[in-house]
C-alpha positions as CSV (number, residue, x, y, z in Angstrom):
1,X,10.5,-10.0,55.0
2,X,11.6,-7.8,52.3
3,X,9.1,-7.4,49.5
4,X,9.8,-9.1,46.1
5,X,11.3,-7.2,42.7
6,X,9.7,-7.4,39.6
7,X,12.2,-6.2,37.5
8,X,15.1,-8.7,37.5
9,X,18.0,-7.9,39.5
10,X,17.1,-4.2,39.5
11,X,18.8,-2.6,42.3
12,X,21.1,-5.7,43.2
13,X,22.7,-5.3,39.8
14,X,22.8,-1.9,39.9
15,X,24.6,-1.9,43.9
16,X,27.0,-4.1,41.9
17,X,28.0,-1.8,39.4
18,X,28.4,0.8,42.1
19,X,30.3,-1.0,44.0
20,X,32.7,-1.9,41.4
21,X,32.9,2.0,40.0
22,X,33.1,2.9,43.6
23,X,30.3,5.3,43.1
24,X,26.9,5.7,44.6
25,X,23.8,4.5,43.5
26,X,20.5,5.4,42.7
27,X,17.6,3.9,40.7
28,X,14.1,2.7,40.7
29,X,12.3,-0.4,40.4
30,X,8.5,-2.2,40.9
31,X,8.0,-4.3,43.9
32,X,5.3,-6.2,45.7
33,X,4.7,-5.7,49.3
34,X,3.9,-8.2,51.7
35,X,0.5,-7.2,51.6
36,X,0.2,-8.0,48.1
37,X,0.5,-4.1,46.5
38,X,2.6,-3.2,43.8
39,X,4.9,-0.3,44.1
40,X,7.3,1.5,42.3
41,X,10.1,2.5,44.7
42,X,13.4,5.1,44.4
43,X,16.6,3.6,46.0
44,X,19.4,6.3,46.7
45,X,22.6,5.1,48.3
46,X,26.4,4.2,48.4
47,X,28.6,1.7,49.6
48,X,30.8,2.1,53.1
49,X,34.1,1.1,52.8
50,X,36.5,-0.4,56.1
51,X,40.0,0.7,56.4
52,X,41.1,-1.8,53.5
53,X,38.6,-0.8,50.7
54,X,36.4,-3.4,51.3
55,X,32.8,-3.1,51.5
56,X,31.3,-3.2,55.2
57,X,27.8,-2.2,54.6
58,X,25.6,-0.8,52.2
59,X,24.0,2.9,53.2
60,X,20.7,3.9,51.7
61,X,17.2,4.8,51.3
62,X,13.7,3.8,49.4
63,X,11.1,6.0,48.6
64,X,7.7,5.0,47.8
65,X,7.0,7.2,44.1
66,X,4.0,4.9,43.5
67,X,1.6,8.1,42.8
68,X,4.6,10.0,40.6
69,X,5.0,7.3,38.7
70,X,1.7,6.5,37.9
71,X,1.4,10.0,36.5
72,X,4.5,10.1,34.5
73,X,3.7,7.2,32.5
74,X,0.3,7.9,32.3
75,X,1.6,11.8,30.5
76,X,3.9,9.3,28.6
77,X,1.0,7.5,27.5
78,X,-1.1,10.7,26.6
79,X,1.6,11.9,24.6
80,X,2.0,8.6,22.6
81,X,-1.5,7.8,21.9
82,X,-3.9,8.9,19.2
83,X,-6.7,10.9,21.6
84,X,-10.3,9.9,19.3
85,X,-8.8,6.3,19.0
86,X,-6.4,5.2,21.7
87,X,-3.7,3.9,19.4
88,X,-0.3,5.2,19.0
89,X,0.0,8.6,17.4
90,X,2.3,9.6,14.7
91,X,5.3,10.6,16.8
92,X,5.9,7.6,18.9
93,X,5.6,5.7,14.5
94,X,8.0,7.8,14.2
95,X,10.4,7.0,16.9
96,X,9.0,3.5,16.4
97,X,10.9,3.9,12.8
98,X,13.8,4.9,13.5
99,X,14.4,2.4,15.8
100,X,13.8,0.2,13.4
101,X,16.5,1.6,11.2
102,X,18.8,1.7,14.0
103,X,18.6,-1.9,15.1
104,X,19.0,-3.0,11.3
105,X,15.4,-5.2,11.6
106,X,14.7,-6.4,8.0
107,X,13.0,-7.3,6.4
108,X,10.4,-5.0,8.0
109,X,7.0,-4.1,6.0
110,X,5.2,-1.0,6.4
111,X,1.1,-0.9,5.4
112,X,-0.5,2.4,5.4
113,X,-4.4,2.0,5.1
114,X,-6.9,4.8,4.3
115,X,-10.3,5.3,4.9
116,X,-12.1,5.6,1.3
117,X,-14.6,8.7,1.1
118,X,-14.3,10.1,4.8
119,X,-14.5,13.4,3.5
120,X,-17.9,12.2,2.0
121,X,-19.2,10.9,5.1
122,X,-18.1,14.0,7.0
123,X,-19.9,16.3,4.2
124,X,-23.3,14.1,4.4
125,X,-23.2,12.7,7.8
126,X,-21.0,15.1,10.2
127,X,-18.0,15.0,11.8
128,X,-19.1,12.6,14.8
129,X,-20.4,9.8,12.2
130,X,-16.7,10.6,10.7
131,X,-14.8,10.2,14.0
132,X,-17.1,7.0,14.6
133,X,-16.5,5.3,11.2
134,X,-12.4,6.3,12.2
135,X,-12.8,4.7,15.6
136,X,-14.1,1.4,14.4
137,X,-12.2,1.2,11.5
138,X,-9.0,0.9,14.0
139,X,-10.6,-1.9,15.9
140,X,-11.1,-3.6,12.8
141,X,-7.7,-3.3,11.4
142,X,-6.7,-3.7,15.0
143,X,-7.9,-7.2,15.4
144,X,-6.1,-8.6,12.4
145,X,-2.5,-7.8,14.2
146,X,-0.3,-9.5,16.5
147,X,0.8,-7.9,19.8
148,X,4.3,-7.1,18.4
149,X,3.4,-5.1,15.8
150,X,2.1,-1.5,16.0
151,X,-0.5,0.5,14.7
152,X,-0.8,3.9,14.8
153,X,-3.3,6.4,13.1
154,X,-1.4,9.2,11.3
155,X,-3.9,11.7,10.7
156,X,-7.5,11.7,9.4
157,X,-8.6,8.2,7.9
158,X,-4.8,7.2,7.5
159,X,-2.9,4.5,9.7
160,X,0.0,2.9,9.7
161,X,1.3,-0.5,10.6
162,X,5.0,-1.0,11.3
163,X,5.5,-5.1,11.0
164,X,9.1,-5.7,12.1
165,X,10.6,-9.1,10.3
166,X,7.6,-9.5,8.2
167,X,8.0,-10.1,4.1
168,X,6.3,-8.7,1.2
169,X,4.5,-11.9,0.8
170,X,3.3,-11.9,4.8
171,X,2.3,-8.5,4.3
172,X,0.1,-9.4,1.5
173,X,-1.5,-11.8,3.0
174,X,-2.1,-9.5,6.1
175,X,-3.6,-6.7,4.2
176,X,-6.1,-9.7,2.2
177,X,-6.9,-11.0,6.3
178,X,-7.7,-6.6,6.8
179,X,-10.1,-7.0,3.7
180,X,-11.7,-10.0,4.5
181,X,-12.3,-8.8,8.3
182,X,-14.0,-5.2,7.1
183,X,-16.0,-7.4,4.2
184,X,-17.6,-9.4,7.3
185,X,-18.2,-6.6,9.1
186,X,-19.7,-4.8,6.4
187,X,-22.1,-7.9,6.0
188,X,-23.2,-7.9,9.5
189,X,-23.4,-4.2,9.6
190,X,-26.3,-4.1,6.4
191,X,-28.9,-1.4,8.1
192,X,-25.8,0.8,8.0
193,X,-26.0,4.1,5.9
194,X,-22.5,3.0,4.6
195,X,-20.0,0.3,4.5
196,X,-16.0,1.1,6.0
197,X,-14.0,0.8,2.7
198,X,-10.7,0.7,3.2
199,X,-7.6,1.1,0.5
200,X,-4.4,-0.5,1.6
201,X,-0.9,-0.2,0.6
202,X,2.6,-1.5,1.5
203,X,6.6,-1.5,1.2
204,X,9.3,-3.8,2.6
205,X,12.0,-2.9,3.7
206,X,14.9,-5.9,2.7
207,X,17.6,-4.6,3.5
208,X,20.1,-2.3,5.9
209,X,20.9,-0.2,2.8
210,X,17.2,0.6,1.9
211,X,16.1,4.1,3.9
212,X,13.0,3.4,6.2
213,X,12.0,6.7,4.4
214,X,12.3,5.7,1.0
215,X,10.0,2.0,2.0
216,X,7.3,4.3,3.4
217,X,7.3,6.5,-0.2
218,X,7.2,3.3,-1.9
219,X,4.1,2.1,0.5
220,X,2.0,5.7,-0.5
221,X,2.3,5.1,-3.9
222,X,1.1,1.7,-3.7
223,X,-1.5,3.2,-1.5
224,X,-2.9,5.8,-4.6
225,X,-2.5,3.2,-7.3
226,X,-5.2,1.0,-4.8
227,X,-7.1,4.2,-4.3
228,X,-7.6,5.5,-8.2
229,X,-9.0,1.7,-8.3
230,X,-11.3,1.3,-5.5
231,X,-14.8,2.6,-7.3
232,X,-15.0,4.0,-3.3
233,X,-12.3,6.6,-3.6
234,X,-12.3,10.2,-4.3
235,X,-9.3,9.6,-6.3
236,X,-11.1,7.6,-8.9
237,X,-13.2,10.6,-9.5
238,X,-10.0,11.2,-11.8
239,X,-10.8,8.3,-13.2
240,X,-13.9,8.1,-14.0
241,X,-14.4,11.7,-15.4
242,X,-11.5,11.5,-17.6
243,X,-13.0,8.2,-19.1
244,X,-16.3,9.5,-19.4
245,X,-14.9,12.4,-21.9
246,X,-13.2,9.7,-24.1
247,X,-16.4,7.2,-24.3
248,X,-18.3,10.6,-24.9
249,X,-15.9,11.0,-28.0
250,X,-15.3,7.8,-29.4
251,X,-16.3,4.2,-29.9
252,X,-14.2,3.2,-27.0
253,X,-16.6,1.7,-24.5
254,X,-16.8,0.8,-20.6
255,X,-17.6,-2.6,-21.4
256,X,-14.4,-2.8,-23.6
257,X,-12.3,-1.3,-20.5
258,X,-13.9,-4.0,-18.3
259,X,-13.1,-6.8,-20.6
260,X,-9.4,-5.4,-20.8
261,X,-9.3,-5.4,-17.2
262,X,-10.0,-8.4,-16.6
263,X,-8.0,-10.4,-19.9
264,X,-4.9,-7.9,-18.9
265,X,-5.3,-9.2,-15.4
266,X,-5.3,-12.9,-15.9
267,X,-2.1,-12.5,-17.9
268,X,-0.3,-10.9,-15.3
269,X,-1.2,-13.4,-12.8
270,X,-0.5,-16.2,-15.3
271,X,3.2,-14.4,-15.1
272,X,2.8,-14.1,-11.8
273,X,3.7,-10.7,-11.6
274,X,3.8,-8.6,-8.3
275,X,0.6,-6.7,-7.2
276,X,2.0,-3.5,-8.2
277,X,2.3,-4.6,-11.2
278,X,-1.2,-6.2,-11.6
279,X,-2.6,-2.8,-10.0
280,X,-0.5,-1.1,-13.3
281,X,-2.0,-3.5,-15.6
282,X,-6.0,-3.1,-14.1
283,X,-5.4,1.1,-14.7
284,X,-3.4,0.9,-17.9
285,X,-6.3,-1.2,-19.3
286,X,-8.8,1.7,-18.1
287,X,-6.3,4.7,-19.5
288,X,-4.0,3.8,-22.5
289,X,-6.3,5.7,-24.8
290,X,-6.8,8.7,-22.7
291,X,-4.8,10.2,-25.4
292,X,-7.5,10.0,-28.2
293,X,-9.4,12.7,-26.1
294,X,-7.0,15.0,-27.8
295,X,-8.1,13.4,-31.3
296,X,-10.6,14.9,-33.8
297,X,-13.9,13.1,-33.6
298,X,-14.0,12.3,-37.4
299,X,-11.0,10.9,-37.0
300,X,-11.8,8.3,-34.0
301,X,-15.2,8.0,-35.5
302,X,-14.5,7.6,-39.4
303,X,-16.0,4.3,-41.0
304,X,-13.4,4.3,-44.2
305,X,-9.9,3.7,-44.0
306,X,-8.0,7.0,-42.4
307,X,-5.7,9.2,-44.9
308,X,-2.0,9.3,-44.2
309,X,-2.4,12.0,-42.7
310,X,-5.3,11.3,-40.7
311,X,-3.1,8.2,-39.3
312,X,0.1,10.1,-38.4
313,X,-2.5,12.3,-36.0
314,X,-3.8,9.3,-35.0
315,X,-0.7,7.7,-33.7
316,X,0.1,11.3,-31.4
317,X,-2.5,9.7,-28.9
318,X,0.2,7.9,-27.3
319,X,1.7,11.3,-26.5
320,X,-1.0,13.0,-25.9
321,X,-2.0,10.2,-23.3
322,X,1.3,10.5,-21.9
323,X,1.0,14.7,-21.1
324,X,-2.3,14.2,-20.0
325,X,-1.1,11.5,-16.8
326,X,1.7,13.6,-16.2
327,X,-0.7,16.1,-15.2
328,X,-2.2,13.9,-12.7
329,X,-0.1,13.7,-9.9
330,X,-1.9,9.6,-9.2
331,X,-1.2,9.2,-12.2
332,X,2.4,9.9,-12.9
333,X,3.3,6.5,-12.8
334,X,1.5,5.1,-15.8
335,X,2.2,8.1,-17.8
336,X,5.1,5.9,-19.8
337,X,2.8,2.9,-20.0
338,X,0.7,4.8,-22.0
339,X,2.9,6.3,-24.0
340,X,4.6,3.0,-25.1
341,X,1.7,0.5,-25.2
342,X,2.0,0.8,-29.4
343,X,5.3,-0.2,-29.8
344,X,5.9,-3.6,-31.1
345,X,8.7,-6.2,-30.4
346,X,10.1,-6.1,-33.4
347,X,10.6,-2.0,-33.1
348,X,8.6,-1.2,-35.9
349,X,5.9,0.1,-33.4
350,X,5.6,4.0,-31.9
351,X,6.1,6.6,-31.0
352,X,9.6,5.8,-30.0
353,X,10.0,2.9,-32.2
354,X,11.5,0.4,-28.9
355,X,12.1,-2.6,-29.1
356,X,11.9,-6.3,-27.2
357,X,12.3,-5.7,-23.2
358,X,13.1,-1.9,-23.7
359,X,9.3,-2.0,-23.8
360,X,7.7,-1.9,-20.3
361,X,6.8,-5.5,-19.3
362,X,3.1,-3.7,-18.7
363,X,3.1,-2.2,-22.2
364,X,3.4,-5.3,-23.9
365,X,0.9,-7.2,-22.2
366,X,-1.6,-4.7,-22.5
367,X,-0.8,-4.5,-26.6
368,X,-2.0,-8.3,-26.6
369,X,-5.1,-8.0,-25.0
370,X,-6.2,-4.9,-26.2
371,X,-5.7,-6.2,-30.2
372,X,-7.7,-9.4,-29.2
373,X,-10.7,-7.5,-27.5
374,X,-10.4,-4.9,-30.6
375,X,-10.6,-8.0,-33.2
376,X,-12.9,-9.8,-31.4
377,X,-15.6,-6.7,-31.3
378,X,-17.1,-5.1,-34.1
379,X,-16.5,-1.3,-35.2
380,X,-17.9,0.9,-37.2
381,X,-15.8,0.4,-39.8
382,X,-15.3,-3.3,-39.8
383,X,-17.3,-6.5,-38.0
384,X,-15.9,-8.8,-35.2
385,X,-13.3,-11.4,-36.0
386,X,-14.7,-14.9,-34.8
387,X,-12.1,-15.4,-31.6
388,X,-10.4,-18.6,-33.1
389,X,-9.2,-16.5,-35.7
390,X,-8.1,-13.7,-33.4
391,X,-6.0,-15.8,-31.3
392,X,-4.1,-17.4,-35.0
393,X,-3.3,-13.8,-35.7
394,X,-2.1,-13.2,-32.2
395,X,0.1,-16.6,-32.3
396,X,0.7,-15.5,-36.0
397,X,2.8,-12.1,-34.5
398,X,4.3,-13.7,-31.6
399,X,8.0,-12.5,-32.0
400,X,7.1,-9.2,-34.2
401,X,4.5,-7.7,-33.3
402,X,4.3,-9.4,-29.6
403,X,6.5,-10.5,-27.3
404,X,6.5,-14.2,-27.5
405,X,6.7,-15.0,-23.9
406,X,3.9,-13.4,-22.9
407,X,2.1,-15.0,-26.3
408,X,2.3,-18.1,-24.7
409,X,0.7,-16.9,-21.6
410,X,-2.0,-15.1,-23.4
411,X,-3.1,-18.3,-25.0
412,X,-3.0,-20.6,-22.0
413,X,-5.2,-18.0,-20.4
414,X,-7.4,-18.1,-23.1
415,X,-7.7,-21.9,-23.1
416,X,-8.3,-21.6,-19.8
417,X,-11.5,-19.1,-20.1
418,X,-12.5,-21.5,-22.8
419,X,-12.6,-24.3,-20.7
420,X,-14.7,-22.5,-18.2
């Protein structure tokens, strides 16, 4: 009895193409012998022909490379996997994506997660309490995947996903599954010195012109707009310092950046904007004033109405706001939100006067909120506005001083809290 192939027609296809070529033939394949083993086996041989060119038999022999086999793919294996967690390392991601590029697979999303404060926990901890948190943070992210798509850890807390034919959307929903997962762990995990916090970003891919390359820039970014957010992260050290000089300076508060946050936030989902574009919105709401850091005190601070020239130094703050981000590499990105969150629809705004869309959607939402929180709060020079009065004025510059689109939203949001 000859033993059975496990890889398709294997051999037999292969005797046929060397028949047909006229060639010999060699090639290995996986079998199982009678007694039940599975073997890899070499098979080197060639065809004898008669007198006529026909085939009269079929000359060969099969060697059992069970053991060299074994050891080949377990060195393939070694050099493909990730040695502290067992997942795929970053060379075989990076074979994985150009594959993907070559087979024209789109949409295809990629997520790059990173650990928030490793560096922390290898400072206070040690390096083994690092390599552990790195460990079962894989397993978690691990679990929320389906066997055809691939993880693989890059380097220090960062891994990558590679999700072939998955959409923006999908991907969303995949990183909010990630979240949900490391929250329950977290709960279960409460005698813990610290919780895994995780910062999560992602890119698709939607088409055979877009560069695989380009997707996964587009992913990082996403990645350090999550991270200056995530109270966890080093990066919002950046945060958090430069905010503390400016509340240290002016009348401009936490509690006003929290309240911002959250009205500029519920706007943007009212539009249902992107999560990009909420993530803008939530550090735009923390940093459009940055700028008044670069302001004299007696000027932020002054309880009469400001000179003419006291307001023209006033209204540099934008621009100063705007240097100041482009300083901050994770924070290039806002750096022209800032700058333009003044300007008005009509184009009597500044510094750069714009006008209508030329102002950045994320501009003009914030300008909404942040005049009905500034209205609705008292100051030093003036007392709050009773909030039914705020909202008329807001209504009341809908097409001049506000975009009127997003007017409309404001106020159904409004009704909305109102309601509640």
């Amino acid at each position: 009895m000859f033993p059975e192939r496990l890889s398709g027609c294997a051999g037999i296809c292969n005797w046929e193409r060397a028949i047909r070529l006229r060639k010999s033939y060699i090639g290995e394949y996986e079998i199982i012998t009678k007694s039940g083993e599975r073997k890899w086996v070499l098979e080197n041989g060639q065809p004898i022909y008669d007198r006529y060119g026909g085939v009269e038999a079929l000359e060969g022999i099969i060697f059992d490379f069970t053991e060299q086999k074994r050891k080949d793919q377990k060195i393939t294996y070694l050099q493909e996997r990730d040695f502290l967690t067992d997942l795929y390392n970053r060379e075989y991601m990076d074979k994985a994506l150009k594959k993907i590029d070559v087979d024209g697979i789109y949409p295809t999303s990629i997520a790059i997660c990173d650990i928030d404060g490793l560096r922390m926990i290898n400072s206070a901890f040690g390096h083994n309490e690092g390599d552990r948190l790195i460990t079962v943070t894989g397993k978690l992210i691990q679990s929320c995947l389906k066997p055809e798509w691939t993880l693989a850890r890059m380097g220090g807390g960062e891994f990558m996903i590679l999700l072939p034919g998955l959409s923006s959307e999908e991907t969303h929903r995949l990183k909010i599954d990630i979240k949900h997962t490391i929250e329950s762990f977290n709960l279960a995990n409460q005698d813990s010195s610290y919780a895994v916090n995780l910062s999560v970003g992602h890119s698709t891919k939607q088409s055979q012109m877009q560069r695989m390359e380009d997707v996964i820039v587009s992913a990082e970014s996403y990645l350090q707009r999550r991270k200056l957010l995530n109270q966890n992260s080093t990066h919002s050290a950046i945060v958090s310092s430069v905010m503390a000089t400016l509340y240290a300076k002016s009348q401009e508060t936490e509690i006003h950046g929290i309240r911002l946050d959250s009205l500029c936030k519920s706007i943007g989902e009212e539009l249902d904007l992107d999560q990009k574009s909420l993530d803008d919105l939530q550090l735009l709401a923390k940093l459009h004033d940055i700028g008044k850091i670069g302001t004299d005190d007696r000027i932020l601070n002054k309880p009469s109405k400001l000179t003419v020239e006291e307001w023209e130094e006033m209204k540099q703050h934008p621009k100063i706001g705007y240097e100041i981000a482009m300083t901050i590499p994770h924070l290039e990105h806002i750096a022209e939100y800032i700058l333009y969150h003044h300007e008005r629809w009509d184009g009597f705004g500044y510094p750069a006067g714009l006008k209508g869309e030329a102002i950045p959607l994320v501009s003009r939402i914030l300008a909404i909120a942040d005049a009905y929180d500034a209205m609705t709060e008292s100051r030093i020079y003036r007392d709050a506005m009773p909030k039914h009065l705020a909202i008329e004025e807001i209504m009341r510059c809908a097409g001049t001083q506000f975009d009127p689109d997003i007017v409309d939203a404001f106020v159904r949001v409004i009704e909305q809290w109102q309601d509640i």
